[in-house]
N, C-alpha and C positions, 0 to 999 in steps of 0.2 A: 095467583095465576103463575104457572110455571114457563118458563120461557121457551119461544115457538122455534127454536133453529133445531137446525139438523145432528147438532153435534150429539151423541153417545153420553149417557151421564154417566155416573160411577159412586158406589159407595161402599163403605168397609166397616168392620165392626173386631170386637174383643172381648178378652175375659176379665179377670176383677183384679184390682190391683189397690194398696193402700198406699200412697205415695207414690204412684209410679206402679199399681200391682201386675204381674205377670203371670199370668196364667201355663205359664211354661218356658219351658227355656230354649229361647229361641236365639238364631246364628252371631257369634263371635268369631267368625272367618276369619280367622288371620289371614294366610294367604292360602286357602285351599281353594279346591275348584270339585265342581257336580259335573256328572255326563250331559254335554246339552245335544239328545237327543228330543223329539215329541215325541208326548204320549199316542200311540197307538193305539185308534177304535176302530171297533169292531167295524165287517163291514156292512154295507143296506141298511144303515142305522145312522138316524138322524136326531142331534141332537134337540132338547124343548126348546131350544133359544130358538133353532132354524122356523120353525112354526109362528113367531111371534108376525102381523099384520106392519106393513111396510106404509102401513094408509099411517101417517100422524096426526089427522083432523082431529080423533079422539084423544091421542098419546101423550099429546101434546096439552092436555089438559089435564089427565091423571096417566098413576103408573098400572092402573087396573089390567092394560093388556099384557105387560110385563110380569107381572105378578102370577097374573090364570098360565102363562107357559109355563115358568120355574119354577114355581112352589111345589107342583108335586115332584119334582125331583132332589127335593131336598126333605133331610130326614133328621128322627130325633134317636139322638144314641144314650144307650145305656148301661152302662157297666156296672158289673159286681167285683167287689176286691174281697180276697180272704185278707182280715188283718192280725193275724197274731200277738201282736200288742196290745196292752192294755189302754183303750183308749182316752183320752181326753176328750174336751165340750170345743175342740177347736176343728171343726166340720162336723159336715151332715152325717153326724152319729148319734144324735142323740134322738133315741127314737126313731122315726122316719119322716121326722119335720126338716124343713129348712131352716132352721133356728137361725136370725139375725148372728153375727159373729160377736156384734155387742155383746147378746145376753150370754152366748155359750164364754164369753173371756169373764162377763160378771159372776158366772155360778161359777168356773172353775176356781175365782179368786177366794171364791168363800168356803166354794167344797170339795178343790182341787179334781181328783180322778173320782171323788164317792159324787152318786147320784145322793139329790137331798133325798130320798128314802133311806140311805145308809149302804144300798147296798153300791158295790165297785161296779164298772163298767166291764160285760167279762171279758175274758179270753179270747181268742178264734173268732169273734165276731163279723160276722160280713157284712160290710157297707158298701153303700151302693152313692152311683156317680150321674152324673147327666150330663151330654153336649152336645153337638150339631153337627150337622154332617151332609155328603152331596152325592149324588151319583157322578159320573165321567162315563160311563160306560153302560150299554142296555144291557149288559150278561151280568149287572150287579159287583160294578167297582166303587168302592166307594171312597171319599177324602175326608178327612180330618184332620183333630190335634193331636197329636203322639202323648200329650199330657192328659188327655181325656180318656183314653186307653188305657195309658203306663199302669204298669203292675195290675191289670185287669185278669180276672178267672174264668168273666166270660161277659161276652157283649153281645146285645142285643139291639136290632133296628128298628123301628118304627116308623112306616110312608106314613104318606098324610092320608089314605085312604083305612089308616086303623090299626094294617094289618102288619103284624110282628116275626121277625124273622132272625136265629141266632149267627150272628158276622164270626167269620174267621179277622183274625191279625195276619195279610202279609207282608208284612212291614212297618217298622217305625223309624226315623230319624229326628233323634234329641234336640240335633241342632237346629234344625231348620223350624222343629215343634209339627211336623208332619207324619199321618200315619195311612196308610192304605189298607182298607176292609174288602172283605168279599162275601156278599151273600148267593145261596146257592136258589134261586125264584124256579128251579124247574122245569123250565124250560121260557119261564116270564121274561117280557122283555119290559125293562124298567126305565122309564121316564130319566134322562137323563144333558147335563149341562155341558157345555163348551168354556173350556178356560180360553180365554180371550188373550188374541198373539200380540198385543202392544200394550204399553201402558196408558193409563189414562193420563188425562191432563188435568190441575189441581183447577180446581171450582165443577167441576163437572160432577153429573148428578150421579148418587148411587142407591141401590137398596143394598137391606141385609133380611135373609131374613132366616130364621133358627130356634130355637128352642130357649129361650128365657125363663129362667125359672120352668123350666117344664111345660109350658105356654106353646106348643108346636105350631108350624107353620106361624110364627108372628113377624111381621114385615114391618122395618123404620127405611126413612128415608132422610138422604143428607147429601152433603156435595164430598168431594176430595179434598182433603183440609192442607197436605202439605204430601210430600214424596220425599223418598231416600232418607227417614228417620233413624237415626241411630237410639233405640231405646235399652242400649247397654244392656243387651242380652247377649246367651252366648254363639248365637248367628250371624243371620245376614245384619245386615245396617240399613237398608233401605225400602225397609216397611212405609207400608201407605197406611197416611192419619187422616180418618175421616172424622165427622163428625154425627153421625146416624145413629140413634141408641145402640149402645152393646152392652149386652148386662148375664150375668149368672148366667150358663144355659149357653148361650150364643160361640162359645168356643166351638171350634170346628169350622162351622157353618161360612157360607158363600155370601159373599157383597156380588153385587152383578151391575152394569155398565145396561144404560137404556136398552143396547142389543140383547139384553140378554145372556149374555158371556159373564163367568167371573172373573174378576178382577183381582180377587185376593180372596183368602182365609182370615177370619178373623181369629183372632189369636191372644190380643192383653188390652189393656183398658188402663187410664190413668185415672185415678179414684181417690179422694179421700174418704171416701164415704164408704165405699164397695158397690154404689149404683153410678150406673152411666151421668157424666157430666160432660159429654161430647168430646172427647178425644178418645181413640179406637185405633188402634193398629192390626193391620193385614199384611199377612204375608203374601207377595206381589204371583199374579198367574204367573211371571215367566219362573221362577224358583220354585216355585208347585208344578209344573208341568215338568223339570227337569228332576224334580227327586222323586215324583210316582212313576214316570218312566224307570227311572231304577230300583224303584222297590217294586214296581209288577216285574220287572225281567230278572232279579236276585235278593229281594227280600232283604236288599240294603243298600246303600249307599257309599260309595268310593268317593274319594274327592283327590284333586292330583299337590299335589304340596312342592312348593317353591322351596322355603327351608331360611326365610327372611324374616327380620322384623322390620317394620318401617315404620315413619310416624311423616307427621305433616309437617309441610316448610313454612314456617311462620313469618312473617317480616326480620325476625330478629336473628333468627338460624341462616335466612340467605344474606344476612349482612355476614355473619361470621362466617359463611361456605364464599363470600364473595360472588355472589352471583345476584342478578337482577328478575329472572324470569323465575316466580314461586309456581311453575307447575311442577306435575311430579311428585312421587315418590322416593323420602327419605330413605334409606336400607341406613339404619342404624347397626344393622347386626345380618351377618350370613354365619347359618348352625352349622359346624362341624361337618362332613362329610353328607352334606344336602346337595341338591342340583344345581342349587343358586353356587355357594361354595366350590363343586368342583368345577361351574360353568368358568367361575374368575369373577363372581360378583364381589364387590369388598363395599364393608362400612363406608358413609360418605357417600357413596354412588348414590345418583338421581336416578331412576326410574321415568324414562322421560315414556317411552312406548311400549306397547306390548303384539309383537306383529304387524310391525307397521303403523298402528291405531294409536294416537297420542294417549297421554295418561293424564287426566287432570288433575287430580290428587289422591293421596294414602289409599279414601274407600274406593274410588273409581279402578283402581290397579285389584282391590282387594278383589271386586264385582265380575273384573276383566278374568283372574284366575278362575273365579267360583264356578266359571261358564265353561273351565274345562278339565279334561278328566286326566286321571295316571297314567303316564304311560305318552301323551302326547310331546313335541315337539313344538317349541315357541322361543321366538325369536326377541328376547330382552334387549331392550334398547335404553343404553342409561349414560349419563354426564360424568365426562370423570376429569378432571383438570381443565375444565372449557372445551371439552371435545366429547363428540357422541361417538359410543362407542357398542357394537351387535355383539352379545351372546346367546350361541344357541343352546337351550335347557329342556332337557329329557325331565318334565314335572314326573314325582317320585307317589308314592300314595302317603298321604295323611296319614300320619301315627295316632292309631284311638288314644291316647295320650300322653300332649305334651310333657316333658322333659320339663321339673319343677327347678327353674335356674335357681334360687335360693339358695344359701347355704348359712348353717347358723353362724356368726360370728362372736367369740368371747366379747361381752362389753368390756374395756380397762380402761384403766385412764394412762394416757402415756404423758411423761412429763415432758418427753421432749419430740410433743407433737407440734405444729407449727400452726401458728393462728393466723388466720386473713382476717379479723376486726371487724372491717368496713362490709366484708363480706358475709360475717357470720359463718365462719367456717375454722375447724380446727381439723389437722392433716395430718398425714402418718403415712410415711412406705409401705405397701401393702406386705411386705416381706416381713416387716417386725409387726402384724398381726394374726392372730391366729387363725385360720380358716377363709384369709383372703385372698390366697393366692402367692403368685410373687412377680405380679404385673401392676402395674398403676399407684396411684397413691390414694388412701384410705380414708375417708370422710369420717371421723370420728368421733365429730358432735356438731348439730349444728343451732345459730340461734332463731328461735321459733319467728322472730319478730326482723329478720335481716334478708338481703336479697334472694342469698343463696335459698332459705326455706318459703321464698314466694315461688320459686321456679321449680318446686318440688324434689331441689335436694335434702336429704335425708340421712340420718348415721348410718354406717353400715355402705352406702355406696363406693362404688370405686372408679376414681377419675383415670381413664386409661389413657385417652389425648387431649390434649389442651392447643387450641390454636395448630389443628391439623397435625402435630407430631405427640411421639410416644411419648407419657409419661412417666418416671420412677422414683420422684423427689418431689416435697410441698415447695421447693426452689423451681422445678421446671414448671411449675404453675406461676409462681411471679413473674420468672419469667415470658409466658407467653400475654401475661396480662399486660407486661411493660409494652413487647413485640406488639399488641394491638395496638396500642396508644400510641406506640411510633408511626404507626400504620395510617393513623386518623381514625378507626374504629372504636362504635360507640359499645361494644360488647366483645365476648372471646367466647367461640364455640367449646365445650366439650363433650368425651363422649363419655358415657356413665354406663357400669357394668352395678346393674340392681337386682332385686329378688324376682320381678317381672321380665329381665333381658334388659339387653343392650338400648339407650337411648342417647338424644343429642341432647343439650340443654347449653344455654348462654348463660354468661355472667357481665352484668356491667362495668367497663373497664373503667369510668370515671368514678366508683367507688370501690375500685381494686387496690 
C-alpha cells in the first residue's frame, strides 16, 4: 500500500554505466553560471500534468492516474550516425541486434574487427541509437540527452500513439548532457509536461518512464534516493539519485513528481552489470529549465565565469588558515586577468557570500554562480585576515576551453635537493628546474608510503606558500613547519601550484 499523505512523490532515472557508467558527459562547473531565465510556453496551452484528478481516493492507491496524463507526452528517439570508421563489436553495430556488451568484447577478443564469416565490418556504415525523450511545449519542443543526439545524421520521434515524425537539433549543451528537439506536427498540438519549479524532498515518490531497450512508454516507480550528488562528471554536481529502474533506452527521458511535473532528466546509472541496480541519476528540473531556455532563444548556452579555483575547507585547512567557522569557499587560485582577479580576489580568500546569500560550501558557491549569466553584476563577499570583506565582479563568459595549467617538467635528479624524511618529500628551488618557473620550491620526489603522498602531493608540484608566506627555498619550508610548532599547530598550510591549478593541502607539523 502506498502511503496516503498529501505530499508529491518524485522519481529519476539514467543511462548505463560500468562502475559508475555514464551515459554522457555531464556538468563539471567550476565556477560558471547558466541564464536563470524560465522556459517560455506557448500560450492557451496547458500542460498533461495540469489535467491530472486532485480526487486521491484512487491515487493514493496506484500511480494509474499519473501515468494516463504523462505518458503520452513522452517519446522514443531515434537516431542515425554516419560512422566512417571501421567498426568494432563494442555497440549496437553488429547487425541490428542489441548484442549484450559481454558477447560483442568476447567475439572482438577472438576476432578483433573481422566478423566470424571472415569478412571486416565495413566502412560508412550507419548505426543507429535509441533514447527518450519529453515534450515542454504543444508546438512540439522537445528535451533530452545531448549524448543521445551527439554526432546524429538524423533523428527521428516517436509518440506513443505510433506515429513518427523527423526532429530537428536546436540545441545541445555537452555539459549539462542536455539537448532540445523540434518537431514540426503541422499545425498539431502535442500533449505536453511541466518541469516542476522546486525540488523534491529525498524519500518522496517518483516515476520514469521512457524507452528501455526500445520497450516505449515503460513506467518504473521508486522514491528520491539522495540530492546534490556529485557523480564526477563534467557538470553540475547535484544530480538527483533515485532508485526507479533505469536501463538502456531510458536516457533522455522524464522522472515526474505525483503532480505530474518532471523532476529531472534521467541521464547515467551506476551498474556493474549495464542493467538497472537502483541508483539512477537526473539532471534536476531547475538546470533543465535554465539551459532549454537558452537553447530555444540561441541554440546554446553562455554561462558567466568567475575566473577562481576553489576547493573545500576541511578540519585541517581551517586549522592551518586559523579560523574556526568551515563554511565557505576556499579560492586557492584567481586566473590571471579574470573578474575574480581584477575584482582583488586573492588565494586564501574565504568565499563566505555571494549577494548577500551565505555560501555553505565549494559546490553551493559552484551552484550559486551556475544560476547566473555573463555579463551580470555580483557582489563577492569573502574573509580575508578575520575580516569580511565586498567585491563587486562583472562575471566574464566561460572559455569553451579551459587553459591546460600543466606544463612538462624535465624529471632529474638533483643532488642537492633537500629531503624532509619524516615527510616523504625531497625539494628543490623551482628556479634550478626546468620548466618550473622561478617561484616556489619544486617537489621533486615524493615517498609513496609517507604523509606528504597521503594528502596527494605528488612530483612535479610546486609549493609556493608555506604557512601563509612566499616561498623560494626547501629552508623556508622548515622554516614555516618550525613557525607552526611554535604556534601550537598541529599541521602547516600550503598552497601547491599542480597540472590541475592552484590548491591548499596541509602537512603535519609533529612529523616535520
Amino acid at each position: 500500500m502506498f502511503p496516503q499523505e498529501n505530499t508529491p512523490a518524485k522519481t529519476a532515472g539514467s543511462s548505463k554505466r560500468t562502475r559508475s557508467i555514464l551515459l554522457g558527459s555531464v556538468f563539471g562547473l567550476a565556477l560558471a553560471g547558466i541564464a536563470a531565465s524560465q522556459l517560455i510556453l506557448p500560450p492557451n496551452s496547458a500542460p498533461a500534468s495540469a489535467q491530472i484528478s486532485t480526487d486521491r481516493s484512487a491515487s493514493q492507491y496506484s500511480f494509474a492516474d499519473v501515468v494516463d496524463r504523462v505518458r503520452p507526452a513522452v517519446v522514443s528517439v531515434k537516431v542515425k550516425v554516419n560512422e566512417p570508421q571501421t567498426m568494432s563489436f563494442d555497440g549496437p553495430n553488429f547487425g541490428d541486434e542489441d548484442m549484450p556488451p559481454e558477447i560483442n568484447r568476447f567475439l572482438k577478443r577472438f576476432f578483433g574487427n573481422q566478423l566470424p564469416n571472415g569478412k571486416g565490418i565495413p566502412h560508412g556504415r550507419r548505426i543507429t541509437g535509441q533514447g527518450s525523450g519529453f515534450f515542454i511545449s504543444a508546438d512540439g519542443y522537445i528535451v533530452t540527452n545531448n549524448h543521445v543526439v551527439e554526432n546524429a545524421s538524423e533523428v527521428d520521434v516517436q509518440t506513443e500513439d505510433g506515429k513518427t515524425y523527423t526532429a530537428k537539433v536546436i540545441g545541445t549543451d555537452p555539459r549539462t548532457d542536455l539537448a532540445l528537439l523540434k518537431i514540426d506536427g503541422q499545425g498539431s498540438s502535442f500533449p505536453w509536461v511541466k518541469l516542476a519549479s522546486s525540488a523534491p524532498r529525498v524519500g518522496d515518490w517518483v516515476l520514469a518512464v521512457g524507452n528501455p531497450f526500445g520497450l516505449g512508454g515503460t513506467v518504473t516507480a521508486g522514491i528520491v534516493s539522495a540530492r546534490g550528488r556529485d557523480i564526477g562528471a563534467a557538470g553540475p554536481d547535484d544530480f538527483l539519485q533515485i532508485d526507479a529502474a533505469i536501463n538502456r533506452g531510458n536516457s533522455g527521458g522524464p522522472t515526474f513528481n505525483l503532480a505530474g511535473e518532471v523532476i529531472g532528466v534521467n541521464t547515467a546509472i551506476v551498474s556493474p552489470s549495464g542493467g538497472s541496480v537502483g541508483i539512477a541519476f537526473a539532471i534536476p528540473s531547475e538546470t533543465v529549465s535554465h539551459v532549454v531556455t537558452s537553447l530555444k532563444e540561441t541554440g546554446k548556452v553562455t554561462r558567466g565565469y568567475l575566473g577562481v579555483n576553489i576547493q573545500p575547507i576541511t578540519p585541517e585547512i581551517a586549522e592551518g588558515l586559523g579560523i574556526k567557522d568551515m563554511h565557505g569557499a576556499l579560492v586557492s587560485d584567481a586566473q590571471p586577468d579574470t573578474p575574480a582577479a581584477k575584482a582583488g580576489i586573492k588565494p586564501g580568500d574565504i568565499v563566505t557570500k555571494v549577494n548577500g546569500e551565505q555560501v555553505k560550501d565549494a559546490r553551493d558557491l559552484s551552484r550559486r554562480i551556475s544560476s547566473l549569466a555573463p555579463g551580470v553584476n555580483v557582489t563577492i563577499t569573502v574573509m580575508r585576515d578575520g575580516k569580511e570583506k565586498d567585491f563587486s565582479v562583472s562575471l566574464a563568459k566561460l572559455p569553451d576551453r579551459r587553459a591546460d595549467n600543466s606544463r612538462p617538467r624535465d624529471r632529474q635528479d638533483f643532488s642537492d635537493s633537500s629531503d624532509l624524511p619524516r615527510l616523504g618529500l625531497k625539494l628543490a628551488p623551482a628556479k634550478d628546474v626546468s620548466g618550473a618557473g622561478k617561484e616556489g620550491v619544486v617537489v621533486t620526489d615524493v615517498d609513496d608510503s609517507g604523509p606528504a603522498a597521503e594528502r596527494g602531493i605528488r612530483a612535479g608540484d610546486v609549493i609556493l606558500d608555506a604557512g601563509g608566506k612566499h616561498v623560494s627555498t626547501p629552508s623556508d619550508i622548515r622554516d614555516a613547519l618550525v613557525a607552526a610548532k611554535k604556534d601550537g599547530k598541529s599541521v602547516v598550510l600550503l598552497r601547491l601550484k599542480s597540472g590541475d591549478g592552484n590548491r591548499f593541502v596541509t602537512l603535519p607539523v609533529k612529523q616535520g
